[in-house]
Z-matrix of the N, CA and C atoms (Angstrom, degrees):
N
C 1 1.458
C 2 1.519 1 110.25
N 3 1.544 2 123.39 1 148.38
C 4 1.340 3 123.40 2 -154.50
C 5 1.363 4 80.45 3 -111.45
N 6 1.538 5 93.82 4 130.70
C 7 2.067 6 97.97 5 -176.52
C 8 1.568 7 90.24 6 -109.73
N 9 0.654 8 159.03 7 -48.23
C 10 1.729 9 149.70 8 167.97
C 11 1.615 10 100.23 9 7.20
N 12 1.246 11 103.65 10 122.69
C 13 2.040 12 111.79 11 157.03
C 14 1.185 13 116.42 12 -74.37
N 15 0.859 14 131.89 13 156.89
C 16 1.387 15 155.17 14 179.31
C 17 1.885 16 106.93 15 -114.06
N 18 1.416 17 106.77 16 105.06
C 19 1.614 18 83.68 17 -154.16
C 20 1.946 19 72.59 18 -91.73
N 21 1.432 20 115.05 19 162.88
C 22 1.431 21 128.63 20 -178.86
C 23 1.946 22 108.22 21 -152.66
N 24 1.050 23 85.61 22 140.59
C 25 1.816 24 88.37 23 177.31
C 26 1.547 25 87.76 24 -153.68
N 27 1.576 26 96.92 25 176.49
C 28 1.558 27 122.78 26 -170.15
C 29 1.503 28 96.34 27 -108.57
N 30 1.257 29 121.81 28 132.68
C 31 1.223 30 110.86 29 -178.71
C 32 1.699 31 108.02 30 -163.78
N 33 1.588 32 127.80 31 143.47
C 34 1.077 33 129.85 32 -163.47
C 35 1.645 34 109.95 33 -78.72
N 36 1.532 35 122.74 34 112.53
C 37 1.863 36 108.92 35 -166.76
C 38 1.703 37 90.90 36 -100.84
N 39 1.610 38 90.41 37 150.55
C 40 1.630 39 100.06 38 172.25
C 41 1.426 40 91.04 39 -137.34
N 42 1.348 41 111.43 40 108.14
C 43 1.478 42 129.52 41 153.81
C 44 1.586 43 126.52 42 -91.48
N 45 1.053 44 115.84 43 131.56
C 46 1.536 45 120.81 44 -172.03
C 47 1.482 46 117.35 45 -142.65
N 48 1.166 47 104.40 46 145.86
C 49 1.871 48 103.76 47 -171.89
C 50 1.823 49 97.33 48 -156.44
N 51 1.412 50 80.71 49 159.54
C 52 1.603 51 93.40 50 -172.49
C 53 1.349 52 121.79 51 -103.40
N 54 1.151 53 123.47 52 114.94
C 55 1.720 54 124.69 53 177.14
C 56 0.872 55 105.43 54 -48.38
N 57 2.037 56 115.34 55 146.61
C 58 1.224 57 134.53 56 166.50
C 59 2.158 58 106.16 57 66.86
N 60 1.020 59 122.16 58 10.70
C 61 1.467 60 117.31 59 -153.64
C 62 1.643 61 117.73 60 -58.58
N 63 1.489 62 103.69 61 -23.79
C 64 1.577 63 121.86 62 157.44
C 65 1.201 64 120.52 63 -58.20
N 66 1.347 65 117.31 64 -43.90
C 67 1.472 66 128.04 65 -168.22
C 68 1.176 67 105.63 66 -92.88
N 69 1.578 68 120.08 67 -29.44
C 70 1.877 69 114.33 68 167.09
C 71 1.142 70 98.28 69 -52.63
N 72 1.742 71 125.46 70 -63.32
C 73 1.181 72 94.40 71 -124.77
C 74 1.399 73 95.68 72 -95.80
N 75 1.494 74 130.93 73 2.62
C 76 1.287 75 126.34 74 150.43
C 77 1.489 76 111.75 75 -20.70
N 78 0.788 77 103.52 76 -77.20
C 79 1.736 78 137.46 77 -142.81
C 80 1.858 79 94.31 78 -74.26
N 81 1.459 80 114.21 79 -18.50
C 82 1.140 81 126.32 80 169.93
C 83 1.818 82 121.39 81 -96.53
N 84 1.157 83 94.90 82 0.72
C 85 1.781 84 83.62 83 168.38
C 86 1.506 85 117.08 84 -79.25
N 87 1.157 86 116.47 85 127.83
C 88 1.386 87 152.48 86 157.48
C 89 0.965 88 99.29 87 128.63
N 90 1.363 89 155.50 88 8.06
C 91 1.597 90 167.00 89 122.36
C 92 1.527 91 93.18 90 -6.82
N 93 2.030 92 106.64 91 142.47
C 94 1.529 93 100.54 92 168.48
C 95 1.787 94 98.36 93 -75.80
N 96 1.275 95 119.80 94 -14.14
C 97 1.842 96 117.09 95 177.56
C 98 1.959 97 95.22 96 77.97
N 99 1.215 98 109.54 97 22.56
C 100 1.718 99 96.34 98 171.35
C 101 1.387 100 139.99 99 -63.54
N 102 1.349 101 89.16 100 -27.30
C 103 1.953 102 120.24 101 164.75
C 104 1.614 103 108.45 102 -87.81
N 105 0.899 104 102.68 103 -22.85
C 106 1.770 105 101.84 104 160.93
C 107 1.864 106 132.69 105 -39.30
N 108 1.890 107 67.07 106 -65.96
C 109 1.587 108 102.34 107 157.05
C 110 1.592 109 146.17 108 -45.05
N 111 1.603 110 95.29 109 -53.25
C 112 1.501 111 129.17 110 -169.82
C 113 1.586 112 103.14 111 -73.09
N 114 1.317 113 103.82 112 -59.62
C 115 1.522 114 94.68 113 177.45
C 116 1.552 115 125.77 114 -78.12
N 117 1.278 116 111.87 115 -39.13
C 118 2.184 117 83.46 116 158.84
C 119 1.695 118 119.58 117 -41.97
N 120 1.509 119 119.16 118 -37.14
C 121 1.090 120 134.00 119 -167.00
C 122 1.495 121 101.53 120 -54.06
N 123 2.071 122 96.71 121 -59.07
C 124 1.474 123 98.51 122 -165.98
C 125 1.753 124 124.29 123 -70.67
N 126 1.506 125 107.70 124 -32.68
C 127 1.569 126 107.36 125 157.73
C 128 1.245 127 134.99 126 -48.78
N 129 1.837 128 112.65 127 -31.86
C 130 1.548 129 111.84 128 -176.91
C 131 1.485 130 95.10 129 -69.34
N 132 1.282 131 106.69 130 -56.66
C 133 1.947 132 104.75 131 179.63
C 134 1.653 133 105.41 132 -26.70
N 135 1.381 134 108.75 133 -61.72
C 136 1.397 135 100.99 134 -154.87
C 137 1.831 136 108.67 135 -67.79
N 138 1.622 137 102.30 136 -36.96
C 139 1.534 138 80.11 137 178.15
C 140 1.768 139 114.08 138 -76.71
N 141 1.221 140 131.92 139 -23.84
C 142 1.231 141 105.38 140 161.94
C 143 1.335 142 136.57 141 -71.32
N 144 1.350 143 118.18 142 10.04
C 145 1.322 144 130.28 143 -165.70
C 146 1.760 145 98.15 144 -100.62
N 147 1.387 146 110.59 145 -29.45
C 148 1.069 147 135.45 146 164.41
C 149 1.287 148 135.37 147 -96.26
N 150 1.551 149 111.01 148 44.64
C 151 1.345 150 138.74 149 177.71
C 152 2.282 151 103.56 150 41.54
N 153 1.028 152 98.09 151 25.38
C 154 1.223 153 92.53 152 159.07
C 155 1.300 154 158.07 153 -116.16
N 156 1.728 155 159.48 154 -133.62
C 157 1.411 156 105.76 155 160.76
C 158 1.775 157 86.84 156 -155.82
N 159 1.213 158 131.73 157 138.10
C 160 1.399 159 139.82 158 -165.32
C 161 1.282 160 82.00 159 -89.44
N 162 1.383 161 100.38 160 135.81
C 163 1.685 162 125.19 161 -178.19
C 164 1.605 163 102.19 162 -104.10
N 165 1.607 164 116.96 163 -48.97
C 166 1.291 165 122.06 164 -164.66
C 167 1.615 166 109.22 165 -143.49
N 168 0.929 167 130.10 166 123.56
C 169 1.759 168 133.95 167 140.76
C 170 1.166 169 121.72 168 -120.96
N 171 1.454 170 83.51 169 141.87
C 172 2.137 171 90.68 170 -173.74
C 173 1.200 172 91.36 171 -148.48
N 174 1.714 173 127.43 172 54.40
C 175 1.142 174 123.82 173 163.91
C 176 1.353 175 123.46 174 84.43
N 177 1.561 176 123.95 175 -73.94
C 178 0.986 177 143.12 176 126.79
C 179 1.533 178 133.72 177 -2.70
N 180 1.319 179 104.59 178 -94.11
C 181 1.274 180 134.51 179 179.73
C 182 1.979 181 115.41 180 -98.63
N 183 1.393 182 92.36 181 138.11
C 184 1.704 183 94.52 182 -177.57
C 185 1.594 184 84.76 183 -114.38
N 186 0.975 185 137.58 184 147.61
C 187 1.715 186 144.21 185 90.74
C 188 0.926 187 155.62 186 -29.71
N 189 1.393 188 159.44 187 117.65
C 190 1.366 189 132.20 188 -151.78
C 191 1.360 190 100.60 189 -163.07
N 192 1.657 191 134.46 190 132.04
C 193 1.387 192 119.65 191 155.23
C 194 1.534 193 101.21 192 -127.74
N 195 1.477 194 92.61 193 142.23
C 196 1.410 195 107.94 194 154.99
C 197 1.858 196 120.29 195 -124.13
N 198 1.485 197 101.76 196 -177.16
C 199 1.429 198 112.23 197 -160.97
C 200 1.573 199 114.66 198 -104.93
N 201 1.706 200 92.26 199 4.28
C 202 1.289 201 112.35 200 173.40
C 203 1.165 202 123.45 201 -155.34
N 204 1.597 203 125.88 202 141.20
C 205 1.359 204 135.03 203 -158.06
C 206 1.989 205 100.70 204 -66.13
N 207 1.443 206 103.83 205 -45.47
C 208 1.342 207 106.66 206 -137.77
C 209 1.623 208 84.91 207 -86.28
N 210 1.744 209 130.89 208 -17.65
C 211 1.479 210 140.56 209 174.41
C 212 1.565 211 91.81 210 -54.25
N 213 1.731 212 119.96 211 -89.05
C 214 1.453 213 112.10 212 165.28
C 215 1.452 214 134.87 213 -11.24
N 216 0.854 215 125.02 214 -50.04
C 217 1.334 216 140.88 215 -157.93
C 218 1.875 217 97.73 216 -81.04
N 219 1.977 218 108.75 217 -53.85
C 220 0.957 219 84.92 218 173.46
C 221 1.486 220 139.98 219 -87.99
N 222 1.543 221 101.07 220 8.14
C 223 1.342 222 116.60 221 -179.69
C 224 1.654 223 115.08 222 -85.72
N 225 1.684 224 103.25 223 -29.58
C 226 1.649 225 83.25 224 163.78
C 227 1.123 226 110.69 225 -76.77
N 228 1.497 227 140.25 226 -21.30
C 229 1.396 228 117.00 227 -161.60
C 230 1.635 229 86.17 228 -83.10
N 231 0.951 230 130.34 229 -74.24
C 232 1.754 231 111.85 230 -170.24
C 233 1.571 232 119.77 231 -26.95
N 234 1.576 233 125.69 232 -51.10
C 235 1.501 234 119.87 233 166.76
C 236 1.669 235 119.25 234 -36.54
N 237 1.529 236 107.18 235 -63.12
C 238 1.192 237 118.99 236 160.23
C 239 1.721 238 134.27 237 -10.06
N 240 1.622 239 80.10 238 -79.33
C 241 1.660 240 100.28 239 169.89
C 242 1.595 241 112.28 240 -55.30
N 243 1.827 242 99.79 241 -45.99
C 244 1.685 243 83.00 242 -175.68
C 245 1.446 244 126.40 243 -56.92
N 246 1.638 245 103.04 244 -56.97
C 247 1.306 246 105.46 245 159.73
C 248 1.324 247 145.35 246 -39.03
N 249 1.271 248 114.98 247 -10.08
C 250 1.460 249 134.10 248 172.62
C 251 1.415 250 106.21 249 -80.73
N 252 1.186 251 101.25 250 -45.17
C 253 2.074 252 117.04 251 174.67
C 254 1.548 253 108.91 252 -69.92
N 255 0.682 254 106.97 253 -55.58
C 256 1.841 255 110.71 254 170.42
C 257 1.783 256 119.03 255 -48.49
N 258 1.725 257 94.36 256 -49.00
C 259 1.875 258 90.22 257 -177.09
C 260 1.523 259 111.27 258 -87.90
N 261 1.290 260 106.11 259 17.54
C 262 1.230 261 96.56 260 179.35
C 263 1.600 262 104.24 261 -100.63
N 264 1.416 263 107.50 262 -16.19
C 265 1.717 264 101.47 263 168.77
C 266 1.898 265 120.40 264 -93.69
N 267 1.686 266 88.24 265 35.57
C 268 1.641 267 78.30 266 -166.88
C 269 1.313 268 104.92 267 -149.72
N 270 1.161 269 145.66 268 146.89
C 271 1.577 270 141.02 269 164.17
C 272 0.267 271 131.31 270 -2.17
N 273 1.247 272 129.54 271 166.06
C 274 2.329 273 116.73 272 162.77
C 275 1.700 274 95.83 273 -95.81
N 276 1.540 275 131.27 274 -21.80
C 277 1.218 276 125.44 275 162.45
C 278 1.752 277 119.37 276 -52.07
N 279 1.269 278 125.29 277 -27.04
C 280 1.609 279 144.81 278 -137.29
C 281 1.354 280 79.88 279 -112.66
N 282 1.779 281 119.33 280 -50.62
C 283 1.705 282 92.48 281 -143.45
C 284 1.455 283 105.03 282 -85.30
N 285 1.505 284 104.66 283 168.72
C 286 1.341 285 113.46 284 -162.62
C 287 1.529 286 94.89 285 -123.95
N 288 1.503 287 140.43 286 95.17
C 289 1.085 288 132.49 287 170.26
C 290 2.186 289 124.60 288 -117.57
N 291 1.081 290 90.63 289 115.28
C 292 1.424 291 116.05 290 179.50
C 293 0.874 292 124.38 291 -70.38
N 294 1.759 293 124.24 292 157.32
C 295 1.354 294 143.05 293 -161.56
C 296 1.366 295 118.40 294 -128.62
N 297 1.220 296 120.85 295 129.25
C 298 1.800 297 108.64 296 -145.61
C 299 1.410 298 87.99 297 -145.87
N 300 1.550 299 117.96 298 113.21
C 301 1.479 300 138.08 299 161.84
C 302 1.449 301 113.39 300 -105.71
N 303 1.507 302 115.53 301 133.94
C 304 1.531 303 109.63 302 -162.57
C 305 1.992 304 84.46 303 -139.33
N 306 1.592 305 92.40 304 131.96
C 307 1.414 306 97.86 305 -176.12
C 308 1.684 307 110.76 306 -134.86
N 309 0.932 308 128.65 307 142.03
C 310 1.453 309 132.59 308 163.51
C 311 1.610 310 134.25 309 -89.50
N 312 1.136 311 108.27 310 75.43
C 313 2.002 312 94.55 311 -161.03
C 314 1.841 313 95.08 312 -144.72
N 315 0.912 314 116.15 313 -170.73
C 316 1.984 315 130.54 314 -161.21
C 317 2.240 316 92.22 315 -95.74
N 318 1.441 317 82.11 316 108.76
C 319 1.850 318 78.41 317 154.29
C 320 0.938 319 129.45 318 -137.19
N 321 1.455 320 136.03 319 157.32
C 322 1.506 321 125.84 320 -161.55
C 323 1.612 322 93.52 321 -88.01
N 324 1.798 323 111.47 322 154.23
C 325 1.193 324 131.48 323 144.53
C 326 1.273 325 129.85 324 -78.77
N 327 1.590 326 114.02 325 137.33
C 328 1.669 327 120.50 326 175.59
C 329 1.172 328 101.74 327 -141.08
N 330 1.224 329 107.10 328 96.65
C 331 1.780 330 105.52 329 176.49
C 332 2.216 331 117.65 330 65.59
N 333 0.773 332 96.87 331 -93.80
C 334 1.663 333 115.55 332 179.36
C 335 1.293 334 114.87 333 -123.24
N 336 1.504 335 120.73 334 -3.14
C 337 1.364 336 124.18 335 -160.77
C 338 1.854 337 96.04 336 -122.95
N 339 1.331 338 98.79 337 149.83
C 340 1.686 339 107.15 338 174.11
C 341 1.562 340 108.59 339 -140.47
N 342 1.255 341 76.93 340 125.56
C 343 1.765 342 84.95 341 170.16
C 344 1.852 343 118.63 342 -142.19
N 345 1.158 344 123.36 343 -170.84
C 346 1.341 345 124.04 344 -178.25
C 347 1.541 346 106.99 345 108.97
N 348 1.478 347 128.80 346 -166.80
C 349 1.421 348 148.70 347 -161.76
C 350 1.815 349 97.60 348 -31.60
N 351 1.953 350 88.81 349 -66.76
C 352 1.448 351 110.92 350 -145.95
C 353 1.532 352 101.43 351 -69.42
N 354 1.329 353 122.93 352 -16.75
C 355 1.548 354 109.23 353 177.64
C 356 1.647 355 111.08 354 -106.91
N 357 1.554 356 109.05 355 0.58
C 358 1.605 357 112.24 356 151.85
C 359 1.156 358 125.12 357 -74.22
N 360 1.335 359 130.70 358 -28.34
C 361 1.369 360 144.86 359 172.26
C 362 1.443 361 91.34 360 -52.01
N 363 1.473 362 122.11 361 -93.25
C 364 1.178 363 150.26 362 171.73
C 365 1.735 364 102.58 363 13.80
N 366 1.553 365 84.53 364 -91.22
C 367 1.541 366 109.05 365 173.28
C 368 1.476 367 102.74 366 -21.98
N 369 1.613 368 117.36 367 -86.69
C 370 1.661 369 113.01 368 -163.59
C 371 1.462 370 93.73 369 -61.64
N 372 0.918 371 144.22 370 -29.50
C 373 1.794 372 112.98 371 -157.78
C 374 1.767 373 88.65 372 -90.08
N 375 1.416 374 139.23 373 -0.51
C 376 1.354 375 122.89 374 163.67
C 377 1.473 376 105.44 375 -76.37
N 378 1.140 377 109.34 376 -20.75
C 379 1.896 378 112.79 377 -160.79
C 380 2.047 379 98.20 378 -88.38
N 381 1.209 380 108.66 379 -10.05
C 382 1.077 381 112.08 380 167.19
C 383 1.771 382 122.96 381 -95.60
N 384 1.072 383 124.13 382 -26.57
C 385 1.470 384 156.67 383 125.01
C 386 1.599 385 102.22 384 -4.55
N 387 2.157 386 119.76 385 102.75
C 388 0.940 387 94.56 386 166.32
C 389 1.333 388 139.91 387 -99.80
N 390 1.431 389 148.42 388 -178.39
C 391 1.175 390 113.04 389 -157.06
C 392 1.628 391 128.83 390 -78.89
N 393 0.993 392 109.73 391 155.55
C 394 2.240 393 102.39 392 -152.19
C 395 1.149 394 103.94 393 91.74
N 396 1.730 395 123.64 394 -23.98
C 397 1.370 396 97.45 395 -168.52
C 398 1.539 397 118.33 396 -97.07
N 399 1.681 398 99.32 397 -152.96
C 400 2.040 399 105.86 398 166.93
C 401 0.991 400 67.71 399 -152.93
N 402 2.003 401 91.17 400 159.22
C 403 1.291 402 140.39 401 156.21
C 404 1.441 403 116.62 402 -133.73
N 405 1.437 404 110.02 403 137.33
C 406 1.403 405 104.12 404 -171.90
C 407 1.869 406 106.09 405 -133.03
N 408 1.369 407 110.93 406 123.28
C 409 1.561 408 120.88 407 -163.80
C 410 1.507 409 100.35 408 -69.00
N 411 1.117 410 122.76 409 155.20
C 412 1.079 411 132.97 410 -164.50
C 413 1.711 412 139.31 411 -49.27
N 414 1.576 413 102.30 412 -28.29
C 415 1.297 414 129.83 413 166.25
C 416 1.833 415 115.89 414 -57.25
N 417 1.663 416 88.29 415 -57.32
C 418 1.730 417 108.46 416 166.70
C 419 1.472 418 109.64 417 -65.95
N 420 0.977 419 111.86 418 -32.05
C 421 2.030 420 97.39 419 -176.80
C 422 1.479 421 98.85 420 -82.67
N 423 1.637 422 116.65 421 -17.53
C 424 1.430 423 101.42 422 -169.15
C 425 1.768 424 116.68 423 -82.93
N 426 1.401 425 111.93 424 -14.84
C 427 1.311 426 121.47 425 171.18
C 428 1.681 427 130.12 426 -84.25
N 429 1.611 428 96.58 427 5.61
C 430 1.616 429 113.35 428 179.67
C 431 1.216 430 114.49 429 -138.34
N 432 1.643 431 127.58 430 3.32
C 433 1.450 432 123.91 431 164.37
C 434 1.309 433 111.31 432 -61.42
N 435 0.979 434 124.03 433 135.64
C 436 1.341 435 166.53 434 -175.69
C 437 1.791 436 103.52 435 44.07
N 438 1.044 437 90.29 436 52.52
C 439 2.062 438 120.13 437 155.73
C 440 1.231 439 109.40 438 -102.81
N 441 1.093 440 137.53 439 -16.78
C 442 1.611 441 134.21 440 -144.93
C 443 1.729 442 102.45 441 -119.45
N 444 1.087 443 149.32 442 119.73
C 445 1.647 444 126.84 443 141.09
C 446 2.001 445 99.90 444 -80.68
N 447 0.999 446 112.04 445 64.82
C 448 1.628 447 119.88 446 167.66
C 449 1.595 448 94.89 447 -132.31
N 450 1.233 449 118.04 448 150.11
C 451 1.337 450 150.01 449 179.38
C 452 1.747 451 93.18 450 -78.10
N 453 1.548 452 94.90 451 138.29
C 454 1.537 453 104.52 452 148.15
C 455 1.474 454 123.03 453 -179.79
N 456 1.226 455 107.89 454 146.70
C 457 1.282 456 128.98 455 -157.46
C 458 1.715 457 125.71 456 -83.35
N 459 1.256 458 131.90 457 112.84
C 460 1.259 459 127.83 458 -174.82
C 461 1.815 460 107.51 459 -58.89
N 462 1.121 461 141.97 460 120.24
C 463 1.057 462 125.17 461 155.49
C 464 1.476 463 131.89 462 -103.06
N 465 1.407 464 115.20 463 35.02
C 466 1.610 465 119.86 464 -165.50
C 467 1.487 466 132.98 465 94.91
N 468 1.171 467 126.44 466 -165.59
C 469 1.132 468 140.30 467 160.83
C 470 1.744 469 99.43 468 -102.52
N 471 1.537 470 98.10 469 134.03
C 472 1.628 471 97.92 470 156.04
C 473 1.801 472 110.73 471 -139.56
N 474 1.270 473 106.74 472 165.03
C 475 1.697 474 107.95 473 -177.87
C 476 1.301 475 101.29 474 -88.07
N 477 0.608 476 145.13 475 175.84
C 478 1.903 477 153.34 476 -44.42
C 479 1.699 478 114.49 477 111.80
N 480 0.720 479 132.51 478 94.07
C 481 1.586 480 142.42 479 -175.95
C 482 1.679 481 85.84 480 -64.85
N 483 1.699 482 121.20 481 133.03
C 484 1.288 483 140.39 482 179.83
C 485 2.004 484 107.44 483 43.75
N 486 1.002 485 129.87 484 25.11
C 487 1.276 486 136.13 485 154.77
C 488 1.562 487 107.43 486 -97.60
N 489 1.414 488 113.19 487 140.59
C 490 1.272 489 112.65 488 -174.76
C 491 1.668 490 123.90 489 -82.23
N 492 1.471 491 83.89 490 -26.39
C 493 1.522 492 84.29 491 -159.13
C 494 1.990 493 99.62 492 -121.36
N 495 1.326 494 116.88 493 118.45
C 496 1.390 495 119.56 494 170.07
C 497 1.587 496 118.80 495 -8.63
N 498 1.465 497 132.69 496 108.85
C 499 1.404 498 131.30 497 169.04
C 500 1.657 499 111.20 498 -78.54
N 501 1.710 500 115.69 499 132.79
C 502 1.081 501 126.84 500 164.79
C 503 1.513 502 117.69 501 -77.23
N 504 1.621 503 101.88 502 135.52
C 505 1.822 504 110.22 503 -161.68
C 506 1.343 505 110.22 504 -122.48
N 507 1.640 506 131.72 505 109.12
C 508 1.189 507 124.25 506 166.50
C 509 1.628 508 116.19 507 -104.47
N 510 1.409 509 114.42 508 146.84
C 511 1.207 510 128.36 509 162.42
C 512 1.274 511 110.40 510 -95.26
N 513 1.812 512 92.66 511 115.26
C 514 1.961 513 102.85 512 177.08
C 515 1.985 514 96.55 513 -87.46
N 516 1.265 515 100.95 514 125.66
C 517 1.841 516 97.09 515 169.05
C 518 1.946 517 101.48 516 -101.75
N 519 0.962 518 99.14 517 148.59
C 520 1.437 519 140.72 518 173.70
C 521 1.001 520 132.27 519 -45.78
N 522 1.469 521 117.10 520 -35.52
C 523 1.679 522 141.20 521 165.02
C 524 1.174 523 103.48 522 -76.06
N 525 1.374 524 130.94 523 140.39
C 526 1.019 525 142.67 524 135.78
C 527 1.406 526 123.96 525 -24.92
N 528 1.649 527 121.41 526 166.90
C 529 1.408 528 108.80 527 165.05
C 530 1.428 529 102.23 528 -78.05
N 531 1.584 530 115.27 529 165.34
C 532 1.478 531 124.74 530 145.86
C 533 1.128 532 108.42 531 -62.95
N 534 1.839 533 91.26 532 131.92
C 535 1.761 534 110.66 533 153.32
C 536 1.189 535 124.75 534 -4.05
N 537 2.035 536 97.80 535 -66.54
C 538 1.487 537 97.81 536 -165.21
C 539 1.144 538 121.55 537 -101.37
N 540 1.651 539 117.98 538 44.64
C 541 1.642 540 132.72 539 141.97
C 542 1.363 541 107.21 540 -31.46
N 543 1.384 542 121.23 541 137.28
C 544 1.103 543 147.50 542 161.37
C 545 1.696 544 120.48 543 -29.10
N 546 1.049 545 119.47 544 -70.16
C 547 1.840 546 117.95 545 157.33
C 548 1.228 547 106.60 546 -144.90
N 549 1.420 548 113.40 547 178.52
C 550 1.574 549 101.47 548 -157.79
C 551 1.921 550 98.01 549 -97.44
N 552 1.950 551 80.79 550 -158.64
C 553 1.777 552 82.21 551 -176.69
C 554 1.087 553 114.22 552 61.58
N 555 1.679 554 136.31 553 19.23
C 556 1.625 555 117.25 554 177.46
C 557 1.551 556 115.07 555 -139.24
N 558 1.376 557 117.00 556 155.99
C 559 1.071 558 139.48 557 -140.89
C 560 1.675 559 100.73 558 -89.60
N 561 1.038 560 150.78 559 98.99
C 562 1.839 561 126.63 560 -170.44
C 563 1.765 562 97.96 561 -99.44
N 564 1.117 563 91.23 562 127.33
C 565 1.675 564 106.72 563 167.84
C 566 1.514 565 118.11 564 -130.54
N 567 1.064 566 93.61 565 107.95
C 568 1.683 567 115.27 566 173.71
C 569 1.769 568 113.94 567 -59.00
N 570 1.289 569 117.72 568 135.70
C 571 1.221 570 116.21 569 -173.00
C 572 1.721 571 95.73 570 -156.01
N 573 1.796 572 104.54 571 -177.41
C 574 1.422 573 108.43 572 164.91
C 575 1.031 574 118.28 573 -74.38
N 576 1.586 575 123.46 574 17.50
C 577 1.568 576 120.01 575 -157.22
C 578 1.667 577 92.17 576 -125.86
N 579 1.775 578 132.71 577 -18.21
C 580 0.963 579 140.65 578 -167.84
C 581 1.502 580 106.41 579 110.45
N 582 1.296 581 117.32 580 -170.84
C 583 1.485 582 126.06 581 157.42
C 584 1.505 583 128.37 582 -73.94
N 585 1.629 584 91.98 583 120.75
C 586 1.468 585 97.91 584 -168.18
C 587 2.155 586 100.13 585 -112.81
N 588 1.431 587 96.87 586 144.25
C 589 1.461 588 96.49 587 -159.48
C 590 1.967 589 102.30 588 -106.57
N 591 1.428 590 129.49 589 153.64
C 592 1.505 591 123.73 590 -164.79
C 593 1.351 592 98.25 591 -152.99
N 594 1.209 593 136.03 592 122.52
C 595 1.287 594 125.99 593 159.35
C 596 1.514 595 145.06 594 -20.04
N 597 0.885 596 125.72 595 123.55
C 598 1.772 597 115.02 596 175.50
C 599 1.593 598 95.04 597 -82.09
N 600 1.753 599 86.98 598 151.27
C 601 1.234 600 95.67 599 -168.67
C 602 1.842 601 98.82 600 -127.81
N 603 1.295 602 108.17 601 28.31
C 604 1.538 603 118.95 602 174.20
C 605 1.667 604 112.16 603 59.46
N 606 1.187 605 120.31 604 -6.22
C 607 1.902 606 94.60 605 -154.70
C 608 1.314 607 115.82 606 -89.89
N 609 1.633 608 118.05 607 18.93
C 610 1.903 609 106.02 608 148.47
C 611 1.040 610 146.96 609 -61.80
N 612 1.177 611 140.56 610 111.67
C 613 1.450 612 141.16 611 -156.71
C 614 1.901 613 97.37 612 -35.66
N 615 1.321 614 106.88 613 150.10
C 616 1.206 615 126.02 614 171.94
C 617 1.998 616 100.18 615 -40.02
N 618 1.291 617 83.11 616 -77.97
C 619 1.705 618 107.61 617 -157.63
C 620 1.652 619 94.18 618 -40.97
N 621 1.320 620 140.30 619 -36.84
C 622 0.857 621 137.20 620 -144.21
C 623 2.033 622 102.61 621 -107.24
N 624 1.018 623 90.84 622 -8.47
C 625 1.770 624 88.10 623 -178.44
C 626 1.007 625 150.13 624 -80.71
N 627 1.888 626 104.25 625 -15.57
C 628 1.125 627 136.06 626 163.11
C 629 1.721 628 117.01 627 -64.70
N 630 1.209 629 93.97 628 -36.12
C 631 1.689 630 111.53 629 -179.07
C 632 1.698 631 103.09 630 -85.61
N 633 0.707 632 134.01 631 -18.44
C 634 1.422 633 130.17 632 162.52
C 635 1.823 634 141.90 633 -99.74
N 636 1.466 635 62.37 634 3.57
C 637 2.027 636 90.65 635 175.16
C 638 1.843 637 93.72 636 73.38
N 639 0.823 638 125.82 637 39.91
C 640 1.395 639 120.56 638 165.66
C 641 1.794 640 107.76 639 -85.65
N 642 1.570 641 95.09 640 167.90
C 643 1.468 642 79.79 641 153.21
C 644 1.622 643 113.71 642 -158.73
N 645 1.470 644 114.13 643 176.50
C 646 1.737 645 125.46 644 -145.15
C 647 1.801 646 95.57 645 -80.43
């Protein structure tokens, strides 16, 4: 009998990858690559700035877990935004814009590395994620409905390669609601049913709400 533990915790994954990243960086040789640089740099900041902890970069692809849905959540939308500020001073050859799936489910530990269910989830619901955007699987959207004045969109059930059962996929968008929302304090979620409206329930840090189009 194999006595080895399996150490496992629940933990919030933020996986992210960059469109076209072959074809950037094609198109980028003889480049000094300083923005190459800068932005792995500037995401690790943000998820540790955001109590979270980079598991993996390979250029490409970031990793990320945190110990909370709504920490994730606000750390992709800040990456996001930055990167939105950044490609706007740069080519469309230069810019580097990413795809950010944020999931909540059980993954095993190995040393510094995590893998299992919760960072497979992750993975496909970023690959559904368009680029600039997030998507957050159903577990993760369920710990931030009606936290958000940001829009987001039901997009179905989708499978999951070795998950049994269909994962639910929302797209969080970036904009704020409009003004002329219906009354305030509420959450809009797009579905096959139309927009359905939920209370805010305030609990984003102050400092952080202004930057996410929330409000006090």
């Amino acid at each position: 009998m194999d006595a080895r533990r399996v150490d496992r915790k629940l933990a919030a994954v933020l996986s992210a990858d960059v469109e076209g990243y072959s074809r950037l960086m094609g198109r980028r040789r003889g480049d000094d690559g300083a923005h190459d640089h800068s932005v792995p740099r500037a995401i690790a900041f943000a998820v540790t700035r955001h109590a979270g902890r980079v598991v993996d970069s390979a250029g490409d692809n970031v990793l990320a877990e945190f110990s909370s849905v709504v920490d994730a959540v606000e750390c992709a939308v800040e990456i996001q935004r930055d990167l939105r500020a950044r490609n706007a001073e740069l080519s469309a050859s230069r810019q580097m814009r990413f795809r950010i799936g944020i999931n909540l489910g059980d993954v095993i530990l190995e040393g510094e590395r995590l893998y299992g269910d919760g960072v497979n989830i992750a993975a496909r619901v970023e690959s559904l994620a368009e680029a600039g955007g997030i998507c957050l699987s159903g577990t993760a959207y369920d710990q931030v409905e009606g936290k958000l004045r940001l829009q987001s969109e039901f997009l179905g059930e989708h499978v999951v390669k070795n998950i049994a059962r269909p994962v639910r996929v929302y797209r969080l968008r970036l904009e704020p609601e409009p003004d002329h929302r219906p009354s305030p304090g509420l959450l809009q979620r797009r579905s096959h049913r139309g927009y359905h409206h939920r209370p805010l329930k305030g609990l984003w840090p102050v400092r952080h709400r202004a930057e996410l189009g929330l409000h006090l």
